[in-house]
N, C-alpha and C positions, 0 to 999 in steps of 0.2 A: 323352332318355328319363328320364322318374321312376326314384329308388329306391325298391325295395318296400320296406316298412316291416319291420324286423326286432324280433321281444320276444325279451329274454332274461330270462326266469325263474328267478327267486330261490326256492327254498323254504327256510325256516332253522327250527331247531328250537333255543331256546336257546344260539346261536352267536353270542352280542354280540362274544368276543373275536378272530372272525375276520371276520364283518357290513362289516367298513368297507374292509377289503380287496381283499374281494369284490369289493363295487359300486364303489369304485376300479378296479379293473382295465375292469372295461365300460366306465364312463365314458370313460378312457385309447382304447378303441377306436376308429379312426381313421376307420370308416365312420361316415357321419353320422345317418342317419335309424332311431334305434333307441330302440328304448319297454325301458325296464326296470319290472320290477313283481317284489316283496317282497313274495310270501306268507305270513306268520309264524304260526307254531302254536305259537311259546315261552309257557312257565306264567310267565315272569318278564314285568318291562316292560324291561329291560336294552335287547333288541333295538329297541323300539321309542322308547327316549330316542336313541339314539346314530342312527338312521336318521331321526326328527324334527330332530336339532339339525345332521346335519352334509349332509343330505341332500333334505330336503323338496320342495324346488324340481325336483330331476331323476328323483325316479321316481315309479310309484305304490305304494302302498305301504299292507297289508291286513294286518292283527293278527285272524287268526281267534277269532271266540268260543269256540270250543271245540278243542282239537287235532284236525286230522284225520288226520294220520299222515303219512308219509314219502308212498307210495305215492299218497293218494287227494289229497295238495297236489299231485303231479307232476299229475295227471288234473283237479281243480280249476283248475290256472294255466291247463293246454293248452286245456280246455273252455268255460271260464268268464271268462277273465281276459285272456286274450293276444290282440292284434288284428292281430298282425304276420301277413302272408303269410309269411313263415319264422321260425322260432323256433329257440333256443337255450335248451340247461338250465343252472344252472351253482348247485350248491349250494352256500348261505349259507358256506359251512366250506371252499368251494373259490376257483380264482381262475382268469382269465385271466394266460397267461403273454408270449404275442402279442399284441401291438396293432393289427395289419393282420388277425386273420384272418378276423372277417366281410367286412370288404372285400375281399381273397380272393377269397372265396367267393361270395358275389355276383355278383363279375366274373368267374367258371367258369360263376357259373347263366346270367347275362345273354349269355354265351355259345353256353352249352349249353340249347335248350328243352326237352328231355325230364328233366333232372335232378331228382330226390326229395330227394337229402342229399346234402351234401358233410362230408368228415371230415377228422379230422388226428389226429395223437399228442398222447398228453399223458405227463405228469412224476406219477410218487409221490412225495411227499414222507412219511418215516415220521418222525413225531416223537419218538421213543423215541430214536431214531437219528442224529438232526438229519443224515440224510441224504435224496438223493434219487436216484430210477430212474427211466431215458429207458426207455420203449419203444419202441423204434424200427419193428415192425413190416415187420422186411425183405426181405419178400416182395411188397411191393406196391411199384406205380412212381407217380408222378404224376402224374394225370392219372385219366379215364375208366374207368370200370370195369363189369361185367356184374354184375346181383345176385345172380342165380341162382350163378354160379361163387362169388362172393364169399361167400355164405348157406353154402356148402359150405369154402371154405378158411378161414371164422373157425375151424372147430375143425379141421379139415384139418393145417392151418398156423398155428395158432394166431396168426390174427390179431384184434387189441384193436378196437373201433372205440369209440371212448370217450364216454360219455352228454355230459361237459362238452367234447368239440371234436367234436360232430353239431350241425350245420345243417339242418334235414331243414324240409320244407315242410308248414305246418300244416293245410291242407286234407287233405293224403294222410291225415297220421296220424290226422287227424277219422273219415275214414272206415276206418281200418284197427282203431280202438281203441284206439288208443296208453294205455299204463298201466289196464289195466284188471282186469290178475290181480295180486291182493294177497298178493305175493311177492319174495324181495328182488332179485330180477333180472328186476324189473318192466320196466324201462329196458332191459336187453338182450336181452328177446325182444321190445318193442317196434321197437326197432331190426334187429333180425332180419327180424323182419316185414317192415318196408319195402323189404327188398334183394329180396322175390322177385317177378320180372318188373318189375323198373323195373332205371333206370341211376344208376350214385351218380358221385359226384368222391374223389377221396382228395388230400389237399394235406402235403406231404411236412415238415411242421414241426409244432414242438411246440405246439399251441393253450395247452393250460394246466395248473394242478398239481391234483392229486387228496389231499389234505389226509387222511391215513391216521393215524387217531388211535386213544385208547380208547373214543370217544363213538359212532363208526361203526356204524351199523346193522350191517355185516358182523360185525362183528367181537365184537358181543354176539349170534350167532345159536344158538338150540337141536338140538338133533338133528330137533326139528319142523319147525324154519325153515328146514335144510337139506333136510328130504327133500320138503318142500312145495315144497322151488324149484326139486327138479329137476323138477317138472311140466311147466316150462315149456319141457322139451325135447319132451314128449310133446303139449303144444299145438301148437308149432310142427311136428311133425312132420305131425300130422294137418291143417295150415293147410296147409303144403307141397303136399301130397299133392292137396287139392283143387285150389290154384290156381297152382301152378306144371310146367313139363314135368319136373323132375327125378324119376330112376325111384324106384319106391317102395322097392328093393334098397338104393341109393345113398341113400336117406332113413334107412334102416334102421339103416344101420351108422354115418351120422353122428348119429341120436338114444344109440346106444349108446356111440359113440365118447368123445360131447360129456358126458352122463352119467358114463361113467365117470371124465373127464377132473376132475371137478366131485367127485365123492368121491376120487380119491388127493390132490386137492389139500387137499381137509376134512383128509383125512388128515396129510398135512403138516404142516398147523398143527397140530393137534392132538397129533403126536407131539412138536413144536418143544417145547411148553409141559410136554409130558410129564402130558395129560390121558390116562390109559390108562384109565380108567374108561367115558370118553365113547368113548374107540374101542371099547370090547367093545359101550358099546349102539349105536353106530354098525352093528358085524355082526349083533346079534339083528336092527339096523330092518330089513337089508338082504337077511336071512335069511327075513324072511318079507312082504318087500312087493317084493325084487329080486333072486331069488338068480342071476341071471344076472349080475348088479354085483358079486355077493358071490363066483362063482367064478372070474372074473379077476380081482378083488381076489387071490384066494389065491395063481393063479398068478405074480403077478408079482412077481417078482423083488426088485425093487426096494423093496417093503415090507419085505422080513425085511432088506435089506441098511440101511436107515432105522436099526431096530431094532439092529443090531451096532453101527451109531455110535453110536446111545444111550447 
């Protein structure tokens, strides 16, 4: 039997000093038959000397005319770019840490014929820090899993399914939309999306590291870019409802759940740095676009106890 053809997708935005790493690590991957392609939206030509001189020969590789943004490169690669029956994302500033785990994965699908995506853990690295954080997600076993339950224990149980160690089959996502709300957890409601009414793999290792910098889209977001992202629980909710048997009670409370999980964590940061300016307009956004978020915010506990540490 052939291997299906896998792409792993590069998106970089002026990342030359992590670029070679990168596509190192894929390269390293021990499964044979895989297309990588370098969608680059950098204003510099940095990215593009150091993937010409050290690179040429093993991928393909696209220096956009004009930047198209985080988001609409991830929907560009998927749409436009990528030939593989299964795809992997893995951006320009991140890496592969496993060298087996497309092959893995693969041999879970070529196993299993109803499989959409297969996952794994992955590693933070914080550079401030020069440390790193295992997510081990230990509530899950390896092996086989239900989507429907799983759509329900990522916030449940707060379990990660990681954009850089999903394997997910590009036909499905063709048809689901994949990256198509231009928001910063464009990738994790896509990935939501595919658990409901299909079956996933979960592979009990660490695929690769999540490169946690100052350049991070996260980590430069506005109190607009937060409260636009939690849209994307309220998409999902309404996606659920149409096409999956989960009750619409039990949708309810995990759009609220997942939500409020997404502003104490805003929160978090935000007291860490000791921005208390952004937390009052944090409570006016919330006071009049969520005041249901705004009054368990109040009640809990755990805010004012934040606040004594201070």
């Amino acid at each position: 039997m052939s291997l299906p053809l896998v792409t792993v997708m590069i998106p970089t935005y002026n990342q030359s000093q992590y670029i070679v790493k990168s596509i190192k690590s894929v390269l390293a991957q021990t499964y044979s038959n895989i297309e990588i392609i370098v969608s680059d939206d950098s204003t510099d030509n940095l990215t593009e000397e150091i993937v010409n001189q050290q690179f040429k020969k093993d991928i393909h590789y696209l220096h956009n005319s004009h930047p198209l943004g985080r988001v609409k490169n991830y929907h560009f690669l998927l749409n436009e770019l990528a030939h593989g029956e299964w795809v992997i994302n893995l951006d320009g500033d991140d890496y592969f840490k496993d060298k087996t785990f497309i092959e893995k994965a693969i041999t879970f699908i070529k196993n299993h014929d109803n499989l959409v995506l297969v996952f794994g853990k992955q590693i933070v690295y914080k550079e401030n820090l020069d440390k790193e954080y295992r997510y081990k997600n230990e509530h899950l076993k390896e092996g086989i899993l239900e989507g429907n339950s799983l759509f329900l224990e990522t916030i449940y149980k707060n379990i990660e399914i990681p954009h850089l160690a999903s394997l997910y089959k590009r036909k499905k996502a063709l048809e689901l939309g994949f990256y198509e709300s231009n928001v910063l957890s464009s990738d994790r409601e896509s990935l939501l999306k595919i658990l409901l009414n299909n079956q996933v793999a979960f592979l009990d290792i660490f695929v690769g590291v999540w490169n946690h910098h100052s350049s991070n889209a996260s980590q430069n977001s506005s109190i607009e870019d937060f409260t636009l992202n939690l849209s994307l629980y309220d998409n999902l909710y309404s996606y659920a409802l149409k096409h999956s048997q989960i009750s619409k009670l039990n949708l309810w409370f995990w759009k609220v759940v997942a939500k409020y999980k997404n502003v104490y964590g805003y929160y978090l940061k935000l007291i860490q740095v000791k921005k208390y300016r952004v937390i009052r307009e944090l409570l006016r956004t919330l006071m009049f676009k969520n005041l249901l978020l705004l009054l368990i915010f109040l009640v809990d506990i755990r805010v004012y106890q934040k606040v004594l540490i201070k």
